[in-house]
N, C-alpha and C positions, 0 to 999 in steps of 0.2 A: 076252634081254628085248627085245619088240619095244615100241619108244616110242610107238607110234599105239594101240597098246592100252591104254597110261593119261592120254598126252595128247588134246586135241582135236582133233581131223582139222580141213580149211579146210571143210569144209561145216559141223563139228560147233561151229564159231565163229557160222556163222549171222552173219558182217559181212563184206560182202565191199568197204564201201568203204572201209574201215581201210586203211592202209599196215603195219601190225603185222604182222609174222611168223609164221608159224601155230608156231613155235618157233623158239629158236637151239642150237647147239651148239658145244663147246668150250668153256666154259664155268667159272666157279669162281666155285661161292659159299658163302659162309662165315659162321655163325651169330653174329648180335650179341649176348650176351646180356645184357638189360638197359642204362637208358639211359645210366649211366654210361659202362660199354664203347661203346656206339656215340658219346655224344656227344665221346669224350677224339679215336678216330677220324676223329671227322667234323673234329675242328678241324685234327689232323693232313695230312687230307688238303687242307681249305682254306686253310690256312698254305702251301702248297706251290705252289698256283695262282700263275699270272705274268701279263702280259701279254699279251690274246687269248685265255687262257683262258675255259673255259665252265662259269656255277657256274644251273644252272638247279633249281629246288624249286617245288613244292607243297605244302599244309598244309590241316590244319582246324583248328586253333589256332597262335598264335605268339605267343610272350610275350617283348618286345625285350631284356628285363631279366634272362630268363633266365639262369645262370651255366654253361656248358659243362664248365666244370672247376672245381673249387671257388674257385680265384682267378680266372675268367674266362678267357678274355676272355665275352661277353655273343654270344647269338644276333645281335642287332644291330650288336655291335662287330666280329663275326667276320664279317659278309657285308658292312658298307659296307668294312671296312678292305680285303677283297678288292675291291669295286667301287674304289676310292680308287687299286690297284695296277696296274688296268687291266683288271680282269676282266668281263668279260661276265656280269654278274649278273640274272638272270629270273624273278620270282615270281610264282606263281599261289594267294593265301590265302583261300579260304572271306570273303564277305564275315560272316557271323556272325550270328544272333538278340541283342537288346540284352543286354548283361551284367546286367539286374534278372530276366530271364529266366535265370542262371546260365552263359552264353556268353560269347563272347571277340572283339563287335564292337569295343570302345576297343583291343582288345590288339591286336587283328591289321591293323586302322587305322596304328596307334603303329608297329609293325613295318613297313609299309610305306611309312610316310613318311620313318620313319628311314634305311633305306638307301635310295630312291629321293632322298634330301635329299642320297647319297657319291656316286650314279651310277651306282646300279643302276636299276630299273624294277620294282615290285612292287605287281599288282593284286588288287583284292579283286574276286572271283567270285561271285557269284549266278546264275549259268547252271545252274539247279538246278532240280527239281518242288518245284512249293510245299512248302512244310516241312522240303523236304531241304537237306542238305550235301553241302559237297564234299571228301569226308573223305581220299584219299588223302595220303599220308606216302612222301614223294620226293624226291632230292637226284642229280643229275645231276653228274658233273663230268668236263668234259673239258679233253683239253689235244689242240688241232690239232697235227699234226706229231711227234705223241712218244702215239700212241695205246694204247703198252703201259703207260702211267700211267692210263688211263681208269677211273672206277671211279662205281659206281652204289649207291645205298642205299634200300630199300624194305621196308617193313612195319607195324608200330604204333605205333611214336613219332612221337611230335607234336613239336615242336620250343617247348617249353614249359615253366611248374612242373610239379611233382610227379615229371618223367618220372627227373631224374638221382636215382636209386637202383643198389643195388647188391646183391651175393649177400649183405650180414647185412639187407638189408632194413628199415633204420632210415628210410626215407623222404627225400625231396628235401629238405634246408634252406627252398626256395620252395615252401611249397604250396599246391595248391589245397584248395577250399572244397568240400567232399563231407559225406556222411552222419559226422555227428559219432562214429560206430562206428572210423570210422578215424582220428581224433585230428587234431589239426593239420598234424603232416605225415604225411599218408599213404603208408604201405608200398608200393610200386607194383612190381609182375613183369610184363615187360615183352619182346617180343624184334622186333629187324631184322636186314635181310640184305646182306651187303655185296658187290658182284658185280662180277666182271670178263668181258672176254670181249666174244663179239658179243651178247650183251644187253644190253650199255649202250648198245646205237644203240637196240635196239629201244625202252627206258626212255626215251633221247631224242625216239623218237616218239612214245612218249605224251603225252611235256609238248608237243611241237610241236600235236601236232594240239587240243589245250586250247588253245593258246596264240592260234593263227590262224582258230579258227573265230568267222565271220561273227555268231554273234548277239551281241547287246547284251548287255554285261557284267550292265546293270541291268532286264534285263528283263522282270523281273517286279515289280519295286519301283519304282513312279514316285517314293513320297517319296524312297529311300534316292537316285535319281537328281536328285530338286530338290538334296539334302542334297549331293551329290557334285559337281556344277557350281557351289553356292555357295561349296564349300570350294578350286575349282577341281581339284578329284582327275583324276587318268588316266584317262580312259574307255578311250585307242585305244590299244591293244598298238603298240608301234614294231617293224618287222620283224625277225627274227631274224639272227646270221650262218648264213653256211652250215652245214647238216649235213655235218660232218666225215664219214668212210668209217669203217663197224664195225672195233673193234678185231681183233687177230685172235685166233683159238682160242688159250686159255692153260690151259685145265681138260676134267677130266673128265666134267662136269656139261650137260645137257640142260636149257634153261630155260625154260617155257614161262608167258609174262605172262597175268594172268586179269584184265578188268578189269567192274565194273561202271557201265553208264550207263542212266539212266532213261528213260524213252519220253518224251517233253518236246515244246513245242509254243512258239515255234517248234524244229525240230527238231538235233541237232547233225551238224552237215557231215559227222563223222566217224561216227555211229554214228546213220543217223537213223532207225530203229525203236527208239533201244537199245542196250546190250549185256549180256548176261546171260554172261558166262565163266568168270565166277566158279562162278555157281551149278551151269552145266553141267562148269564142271571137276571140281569136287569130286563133282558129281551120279555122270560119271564114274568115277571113282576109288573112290567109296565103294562102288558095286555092283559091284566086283572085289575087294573086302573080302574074308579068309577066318577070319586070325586074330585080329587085333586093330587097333581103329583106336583113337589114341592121340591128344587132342585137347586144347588149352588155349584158354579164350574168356572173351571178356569178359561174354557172356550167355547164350549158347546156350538158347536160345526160337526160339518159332515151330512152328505144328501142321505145315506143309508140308516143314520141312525135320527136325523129328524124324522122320516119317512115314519118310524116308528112312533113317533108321538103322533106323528100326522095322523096315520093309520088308527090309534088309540083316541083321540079326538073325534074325528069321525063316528067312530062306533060307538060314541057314549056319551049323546048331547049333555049329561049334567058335568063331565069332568074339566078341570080346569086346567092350566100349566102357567106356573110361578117360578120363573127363574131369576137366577141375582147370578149377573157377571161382572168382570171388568167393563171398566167403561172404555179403555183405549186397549190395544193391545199391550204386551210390554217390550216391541220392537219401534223402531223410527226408523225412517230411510227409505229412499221412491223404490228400492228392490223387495224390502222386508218387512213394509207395510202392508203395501195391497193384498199379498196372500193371505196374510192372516187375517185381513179386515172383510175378502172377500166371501171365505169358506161361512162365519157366522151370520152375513146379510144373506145369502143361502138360505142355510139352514134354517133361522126366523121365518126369512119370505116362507117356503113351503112349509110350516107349522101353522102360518097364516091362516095362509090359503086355505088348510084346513078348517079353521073357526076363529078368527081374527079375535072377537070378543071375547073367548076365553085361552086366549095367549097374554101373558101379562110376564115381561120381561126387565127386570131394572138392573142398577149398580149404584155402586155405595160409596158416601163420601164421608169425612167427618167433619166435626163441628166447625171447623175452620174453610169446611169445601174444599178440601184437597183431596182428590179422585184415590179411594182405596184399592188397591190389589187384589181381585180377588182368586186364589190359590184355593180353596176348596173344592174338595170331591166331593157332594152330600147326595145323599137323594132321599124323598120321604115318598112314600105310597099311601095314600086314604091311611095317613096315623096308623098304621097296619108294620108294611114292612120299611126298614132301613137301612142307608149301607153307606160306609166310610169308607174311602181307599185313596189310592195315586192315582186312579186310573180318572182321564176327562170323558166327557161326550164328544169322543171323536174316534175315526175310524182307525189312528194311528195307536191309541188306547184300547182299541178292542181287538187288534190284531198286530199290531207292528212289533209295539216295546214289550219290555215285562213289565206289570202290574200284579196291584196286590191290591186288595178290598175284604172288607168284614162286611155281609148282610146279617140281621140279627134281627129276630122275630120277638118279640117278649112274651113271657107266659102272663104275666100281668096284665091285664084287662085294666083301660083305663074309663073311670065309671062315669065323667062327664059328659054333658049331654054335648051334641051327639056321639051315644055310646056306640051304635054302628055305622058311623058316615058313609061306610059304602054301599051299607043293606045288603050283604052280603053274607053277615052269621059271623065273622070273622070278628068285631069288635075293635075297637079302639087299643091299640096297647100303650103301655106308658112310656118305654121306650122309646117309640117312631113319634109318638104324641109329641113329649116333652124338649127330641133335640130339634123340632121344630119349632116350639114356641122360647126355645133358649136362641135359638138365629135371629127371632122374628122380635122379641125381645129389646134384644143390642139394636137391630136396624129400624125400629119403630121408637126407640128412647120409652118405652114400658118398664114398669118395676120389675128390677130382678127376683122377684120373691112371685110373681105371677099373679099379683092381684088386681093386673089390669089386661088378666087374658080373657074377658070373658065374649068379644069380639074375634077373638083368633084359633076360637074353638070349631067352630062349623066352616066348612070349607067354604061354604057360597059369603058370609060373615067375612071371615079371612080375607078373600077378595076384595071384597068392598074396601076391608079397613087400611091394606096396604094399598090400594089404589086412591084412596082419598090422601091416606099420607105423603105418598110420592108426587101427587099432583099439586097438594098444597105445599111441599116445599121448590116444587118447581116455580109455580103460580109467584113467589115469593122473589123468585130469582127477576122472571119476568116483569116484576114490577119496580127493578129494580132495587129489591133487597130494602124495602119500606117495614118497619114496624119487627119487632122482631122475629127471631127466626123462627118456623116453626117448627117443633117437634121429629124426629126421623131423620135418617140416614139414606133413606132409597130416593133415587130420581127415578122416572120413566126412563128405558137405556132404549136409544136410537142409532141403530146402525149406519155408516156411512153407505151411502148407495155412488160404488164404484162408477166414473163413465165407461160407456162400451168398449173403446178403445185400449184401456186400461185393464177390463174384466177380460179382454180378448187374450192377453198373460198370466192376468195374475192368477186364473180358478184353473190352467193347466199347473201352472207353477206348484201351487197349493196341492194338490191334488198327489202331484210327485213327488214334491221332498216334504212340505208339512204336514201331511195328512195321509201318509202312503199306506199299502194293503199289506198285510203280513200273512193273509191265508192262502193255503193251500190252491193250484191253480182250478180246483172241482168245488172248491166251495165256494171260489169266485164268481163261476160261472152259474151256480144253481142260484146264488146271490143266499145263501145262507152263512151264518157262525159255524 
């Protein structure tokens, strides 16, 4: 397997003033699944921090109250008691739209005041395109002087309600406030990545160069600025300590960071056209597609980036596409439904069109039928490549907000048959292999120990077997829920098909505040990342 064939080359980054890595190697990372798992982790690992230690995050929600573990300690209680220990604690939180708008500006406030109250420092950011967020989901921590402790965490957890759930999928005890379809506490499926290696310096650099670029926190908001000097809030970042030296190689694993930044004005230090890595990593990888790409989203919309599947389908009668979304949005209301229900009947329809037969689309409930959440960023390539992050299938993720994603190639060759599903020399690796049959696992009810993959090995297999599952517990439904239940978690997921009258609003609506462009007015126009 040559890695410049599925990662980005340093021209194919397109930012040459970044300090970021065009990759790292040596590497190990390791699938979080669900918020539980990562959040019992994260405390683990921050319990452990000492003096001089380095506990650096970014967020697009943060809720102080949050409970990490069912008896605590609290998001809040877990980052001042480390500030309180002597830790080097650094935040960078979305400042936020008002919570009457359904956002999380009192919570992510509350959360920064509260540890910067023990002795950490935690700013709320608006260095964003009008409308946007700063949605990356990142936890840095280092310890100088003892760098085989070094460990990084990056994906789709927010550090928040709703997120601590688990594989029965009963929901967070804290929940948030979503489309009443998902009950009070909402079902949420979810996944982060836990990494070690020389990507944790790289991960370092991402929060660094956030952290120290030059423009005004508030600079696009003069009230939220009156609001923030009456309140006396932190405007100036205090300098950093040093950047410690990258860990050293501990894994098999090739890691290459994807991040998204908007074209913005003023511009940022670190990416001042932009950065599109995200879009062109996957853009990448998906046109090396042969058998099956294997994908989980929170929305997956948008004409430009189905186009791309479309385009990938077409060219490669054997490949397939497997996606697990939500089954409802998680808005309600005749203003803030239609848009979001419409961008995804879209995007499905022309993935169709493309090859209807091998479009294979569902969502996931649990044992009781209560419609899951789904919050994951995943995406698998022919068991080849993989990549974890914040960022969705949507155009607002590939160019609007800031995102953050780990692709990660394995050096590990995974030696079951099929050893090369794509036929292409590259081979199966264990990595992209195994955090697909851990997904497919929990939503087919298979043994966690894998001794009932031997169906979910071969891509064309794989099809079959999550198509027979979903249809047999649909079939189930339809019969009125006779005999018991069958096996699995997937339904077939069928889009509401809008009336015209209705789609005559809602795909402009969507178009401009849900799903809006962030790039450059020349890359708009050439229709490129």
């Amino acid at each position: 397997m040559t890695v410049r064939e599925w990662f980005l080359t340093t021209g194919e980054r397109a930012n040459q003033v970044s300090g970021l890595p065009v990759w790292t190697d040596g590497n190990l990372a390791e699938p979080l699944i669900h918020g539980a798992a990562y959040f019992d982790r994260l405390v683990e690992e921050v319990e452990a921090l000492g003096t001089g230690d380095h506990l650096f995050f970014t967020d697009w929600r943060g809720d102080p109250d949050e409970r990490m573990r069912p008896d605590g300690p609290t998001v809040a209680q877990l980052f001042a008691q480390a500030a309180q220990r002597g830790v080097v604690v650094k935040g960078l939180v979305w400042r936020s739209h008002l919570d009457v708008l359904a956002y999380s500006e009192k919570e992510n406030r509350s959360l920064s005041e509260a540890i910067s109250a023990a002795g950490g420092e935690v700013l709320l950011d608006q260095r964003v395109r009008r409308g946007g967020s700063h949605h990356q989901k990142l936890v840095v921590l280092r310890h100088p002087g003892r760098p085989e402790r070094d460990v990084a965490f990056v994906g789709g957890i927010d550090l928040c309600h709703s997120r601590r759930d688990d594989a029965a999928h009963r929901g967070d005890p804290q929940g948030v406030q979503m489309s009443a379809r998902y009950g009070p506490r909402p079902p949420w499926h979810d996944v982060q990545l836990a990494v070690r290696g020389p990507v944790v310096g790289a991960l370092d650099t991402v929060f660094r160069e956030r952290w120290t670029d030059p423009m005004p926190l508030d600079s696009e908001n003069p009230l939220a600025y009156l609001r923030d000097r009456l309140r006396r809030a932190d405007l100036r970042p205090d300098p950093l300590p040093a950047q410690p030296p990258d860990p050293a190689p501990c894994g098999p694993h090739h890691v290459q960071v994807l991040r998204t930044y908007p074209a913005v004005r003023p511009r940022y230090s670190f990416a001042p056209d932009g950065e599109r890595t995200v879009a062109r990593g996957y853009t990448k990888a998906i046109r090396r597609a042969r058998r099956l790409i294997y994908l989980e989203d929170q929305y997956l919309w948008s004409r430009e980036i189905a186009e791309l599947f479309a385009e990938a389908l077409r060219a490669n009668p054997d490949l397939h596409l497997i996606a697990v979304v939500p089954r409802y949005p998680d808005v309600d209301g005749r203003l803030a439904l239609p848009p979001n229900t419409v961008g995804r009947e879209q995007a499905l329809s022309l993935c169709e069109e493309a090859a209807a037969d091998r479009v294979h689309v569902f969502d996931v409930e649990n044992h009781e039928g209560s419609p899951v959440y789904v919050h994951a960023k995943v995406c698998v390539v022919d068991d080849v490549w993989a990549s974890v992050g914040s960022d969705n299938f949507n155009r607002r993720s590939w160019t609007h907000d800031s995102e953050l994603s780990c692709a990660v190639l394995d050096g590990t060759r995974d030696e079951r048959a099929p050893a090369d599903p794509a036929g292409l020399g590259d081979g199966a690796r264990h990595f992209a292999r195994e955090l697909r049959l851990r997904l497919l696992r929990e939503h087919l009810d298979r043994p966690e120990d894998g001794s009932g993959d031997t169906d979910l090995l071969d891509p064309a297999d794989t099809v079959v077997a999550v198509n027979a599952a979903a249809d047999a517990l649909q079939r189930w439904y339809a019969s009125g829920r006779v005999g018991p239940r069958p096996p699995g978690r997937l339904r077939p997921h069928r889009p509401e098909r809008l009336p015209w009258y209705t789609r005559l609003w809602a795909l402009p609506a969507y178009r401009l505040v849900y799903d809006p462009d962030g790039r450059p007015l020349r890359a708009r126009i050439a229709g490129t990342w």
